[in-house]
C-alpha positions in Angstrom: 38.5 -51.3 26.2 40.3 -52.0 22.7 38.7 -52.6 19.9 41.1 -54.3 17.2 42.6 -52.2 14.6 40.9 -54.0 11.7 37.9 -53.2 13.8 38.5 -50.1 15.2 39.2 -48.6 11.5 35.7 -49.6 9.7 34.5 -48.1 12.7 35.8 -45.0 12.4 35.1 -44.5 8.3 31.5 -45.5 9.1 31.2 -42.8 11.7 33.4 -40.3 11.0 33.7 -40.3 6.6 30.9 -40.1 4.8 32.0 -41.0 1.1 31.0 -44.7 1.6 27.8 -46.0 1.5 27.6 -46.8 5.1 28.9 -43.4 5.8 26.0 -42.0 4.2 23.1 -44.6 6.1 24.5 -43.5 9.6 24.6 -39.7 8.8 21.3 -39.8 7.7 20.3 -42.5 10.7 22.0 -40.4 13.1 20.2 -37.0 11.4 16.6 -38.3 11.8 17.6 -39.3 15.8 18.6 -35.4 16.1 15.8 -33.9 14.6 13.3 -36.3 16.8 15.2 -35.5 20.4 14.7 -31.6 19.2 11.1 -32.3 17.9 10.6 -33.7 21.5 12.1 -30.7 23.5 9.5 -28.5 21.4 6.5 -30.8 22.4 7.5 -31.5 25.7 7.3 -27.8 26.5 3.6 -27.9 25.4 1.2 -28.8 28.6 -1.5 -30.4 26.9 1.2 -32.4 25.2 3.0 -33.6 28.1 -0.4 -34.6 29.7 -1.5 -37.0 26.8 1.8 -38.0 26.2 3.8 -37.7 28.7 5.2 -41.2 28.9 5.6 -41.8 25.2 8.2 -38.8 25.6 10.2 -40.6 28.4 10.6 -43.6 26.5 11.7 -42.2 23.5 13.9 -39.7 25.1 15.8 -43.2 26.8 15.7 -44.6 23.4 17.5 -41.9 21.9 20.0 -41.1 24.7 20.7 -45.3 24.3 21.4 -44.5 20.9 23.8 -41.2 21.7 25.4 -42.7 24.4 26.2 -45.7 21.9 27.7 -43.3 19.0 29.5 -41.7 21.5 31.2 -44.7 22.8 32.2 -46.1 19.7 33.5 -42.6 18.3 35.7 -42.6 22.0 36.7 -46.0 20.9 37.5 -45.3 17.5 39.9 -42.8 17.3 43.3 -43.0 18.7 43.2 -40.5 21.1 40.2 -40.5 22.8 41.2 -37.5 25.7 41.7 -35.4 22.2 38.2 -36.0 20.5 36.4 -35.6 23.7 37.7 -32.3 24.3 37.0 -31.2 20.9 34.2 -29.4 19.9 32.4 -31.6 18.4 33.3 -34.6 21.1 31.5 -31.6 23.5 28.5 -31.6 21.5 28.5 -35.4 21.3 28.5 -35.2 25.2 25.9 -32.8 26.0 23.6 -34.9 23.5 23.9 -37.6 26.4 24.3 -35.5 29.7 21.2 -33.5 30.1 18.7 -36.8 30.4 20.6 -39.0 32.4 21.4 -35.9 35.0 17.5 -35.5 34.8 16.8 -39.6 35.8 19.7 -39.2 38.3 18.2 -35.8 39.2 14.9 -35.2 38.7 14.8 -31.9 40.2 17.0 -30.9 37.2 14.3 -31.1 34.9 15.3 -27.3 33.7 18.2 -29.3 31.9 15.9 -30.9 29.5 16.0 -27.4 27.4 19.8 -28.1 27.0 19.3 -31.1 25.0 17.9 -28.7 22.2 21.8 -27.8 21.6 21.2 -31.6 20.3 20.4 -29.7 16.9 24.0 -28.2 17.1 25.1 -32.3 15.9 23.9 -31.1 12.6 27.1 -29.8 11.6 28.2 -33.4 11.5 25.5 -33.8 9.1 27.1 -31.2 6.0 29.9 -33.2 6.1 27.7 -35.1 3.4 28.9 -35.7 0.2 25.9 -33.5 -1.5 26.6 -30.4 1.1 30.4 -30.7 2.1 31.3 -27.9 -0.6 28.8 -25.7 0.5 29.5 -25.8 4.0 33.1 -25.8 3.6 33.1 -23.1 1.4 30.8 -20.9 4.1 32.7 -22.0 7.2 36.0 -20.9 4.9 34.7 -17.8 4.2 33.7 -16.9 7.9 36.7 -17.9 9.5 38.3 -15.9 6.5 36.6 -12.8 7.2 36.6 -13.1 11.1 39.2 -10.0 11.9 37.2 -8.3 9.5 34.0 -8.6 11.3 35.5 -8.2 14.4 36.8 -4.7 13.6 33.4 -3.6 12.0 31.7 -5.1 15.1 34.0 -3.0 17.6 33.0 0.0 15.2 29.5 0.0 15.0 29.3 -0.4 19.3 31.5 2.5 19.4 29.2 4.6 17.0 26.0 3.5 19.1 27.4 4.8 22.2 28.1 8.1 20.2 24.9 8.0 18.8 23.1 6.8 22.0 24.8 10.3 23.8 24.5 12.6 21.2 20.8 11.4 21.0 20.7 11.7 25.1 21.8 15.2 25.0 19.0 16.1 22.3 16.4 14.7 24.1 16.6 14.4 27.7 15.3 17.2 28.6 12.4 17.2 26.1 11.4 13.5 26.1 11.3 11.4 29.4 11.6 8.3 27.8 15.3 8.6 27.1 16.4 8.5 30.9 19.9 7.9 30.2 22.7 7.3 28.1 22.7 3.9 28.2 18.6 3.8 27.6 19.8 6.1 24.6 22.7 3.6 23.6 20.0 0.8 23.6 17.9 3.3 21.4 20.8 3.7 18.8 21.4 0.1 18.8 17.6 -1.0 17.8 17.4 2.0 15.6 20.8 1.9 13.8 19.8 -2.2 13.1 16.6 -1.1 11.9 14.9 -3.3 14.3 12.6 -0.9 15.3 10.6 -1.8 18.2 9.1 2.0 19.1 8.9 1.6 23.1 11.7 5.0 23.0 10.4 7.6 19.9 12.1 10.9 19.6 9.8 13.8 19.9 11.8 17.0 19.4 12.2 18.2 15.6 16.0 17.9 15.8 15.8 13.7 17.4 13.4 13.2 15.0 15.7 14.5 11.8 18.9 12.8 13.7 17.0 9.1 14.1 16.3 9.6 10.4 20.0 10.0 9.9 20.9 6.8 11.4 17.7 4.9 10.3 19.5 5.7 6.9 23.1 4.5 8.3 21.5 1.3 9.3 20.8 -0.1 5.8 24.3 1.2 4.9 26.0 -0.8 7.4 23.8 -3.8 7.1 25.4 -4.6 3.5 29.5 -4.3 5.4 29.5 -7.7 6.7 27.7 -8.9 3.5 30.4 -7.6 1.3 33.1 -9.1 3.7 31.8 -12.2 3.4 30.9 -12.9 -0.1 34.3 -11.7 -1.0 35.7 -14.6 0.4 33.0 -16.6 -0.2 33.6 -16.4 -4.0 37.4 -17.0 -3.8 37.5 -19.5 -1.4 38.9 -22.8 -2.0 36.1 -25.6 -3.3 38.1 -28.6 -4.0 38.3 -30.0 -1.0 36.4 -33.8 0.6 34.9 -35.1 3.9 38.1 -36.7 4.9 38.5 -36.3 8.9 42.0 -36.5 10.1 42.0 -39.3 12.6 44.4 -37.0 15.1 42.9 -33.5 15.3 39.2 -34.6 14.0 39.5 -31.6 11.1 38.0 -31.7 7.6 37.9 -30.2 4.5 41.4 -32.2 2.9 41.8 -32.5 -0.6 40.6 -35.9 -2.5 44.0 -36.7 -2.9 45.8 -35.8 0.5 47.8 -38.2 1.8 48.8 -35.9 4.9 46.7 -33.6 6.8 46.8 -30.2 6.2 46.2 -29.0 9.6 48.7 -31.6 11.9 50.8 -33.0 9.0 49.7 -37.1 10.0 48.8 -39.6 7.8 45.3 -39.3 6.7 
């Protein structure tokens, strides 16, 4: 099926733009859909719930999956390469908002799959691209994807400093305490102590565990504030001059107002 361009077009800046006024109606339309099929999952996990209600849920879960499967369609239908979008992120969230509920009627053994549609709430995203929050989200999702090596490294550190931690504290207490079995108990140890999570099922006893867990207690908070600082450096120079524009050939955002090209691809925006 081909819609006509003229079509096909208004389409498209309804559904995928939000600086125009009917932009804004279907975000905010298609955000009170997502937050009802979540608000559903929730209640339909609650017995008494289910039992009074039961068949209110069913109907409104078809009503809603009408309404995904619908957006999705036209989105497919929009854009002019369809294989593209649907492969996208975005296009894979669009199609798990549909899946899970018509597997279940096809399937109703499958009813397990009814907790997927909860990654529903993942359509958000679509949501900031907003007029009112597109620099705020740009500006975080900038400053993540900035600081991602970053992280990386500090993440690969700190899981090599809870298995030295976790096997130093094996070797204090081992013998002493029977609650730290082995080094990988211990390593599970450091890694709830060192994030200061805390949950006290594995205590050291000894006088030497207890001054060392006291030493990485105090490392914890230390390397809490790393990733903050890598962020909010790039958080404060990212770029913020940048509109909900979505380029029409790889689906991306975050174009200057003026752009006629797309930053990421180079086509006509």
């Amino acid at each position: 099926m081909i819609l006509p361009e003229q079509l096909r077009n208004k389409i498209y800046k309804i559904i995928f733009e939000s600086e125009t006024r009917a932009g804004k109606i279907f975000d905010i339309f298609l955000m009170g859909f997502i937050l009802l099929s979540v608000l559903l999952v929730m209640l339909e996990s609650v017995d008494r719930y289910m039992v009074a209600y039961g068949q209110t849920f069913y109907v409104l879960n078809i009503i809603i999956t009408i309404v995904f499967g619908l957006e999705y369609l036209l989105r497919c239908l929009s854009v002019p390469k369809p294989i593209k979008y649907m492969t996208s992120f975005y296009g894979v969230i669009d199609l798990v908002a549909v899946l899970p509920f018509l597997l279940e009627l096809l399937f109703p053994q499958m009813h397990f799959l009814s907790v997927i549609r909860i990654l529903r709430l993942l359509r958000i995203f679509r949501i900031f691209k907003m007029v009112s929050f597109l620099e705020e989200s740009n500006v975080m999702l900038l400053s993540l994807w900035g600081s991602r090596r970053k992280i990386y490294i500090f993440l690969f550190f700190v899981l090599l400093l809870t298995v030295i931690l976790g096997s130093m504290m094996y070797v204090i207490e081992g013998g002493a305490n029977e609650k730290f079995t082995s080094i990988p108990t211990s390593i599970y140890w450091a890694i709830v102590t060192l994030t200061t999570v805390g949950y006290g099922d594995i205590s050291p006893v000894t006088p030497l565990g207890k001054a060392f867990a006291s030493v990485i207690m105090i490392l914890g908070y230390a390397i809490i504030a790393v990733p903050t600082g890598i962020v909010t450096a790039k958080f404060i120079n990212a770029n913020r001059s940048e509109s909900g524009r979505t380029c029409k050939h790889c689906f991306k955002q975050g174009h200057d107002s003026d752009a006629v090209h797309c930053k990421f691809c180079g086509n006509v925006l």
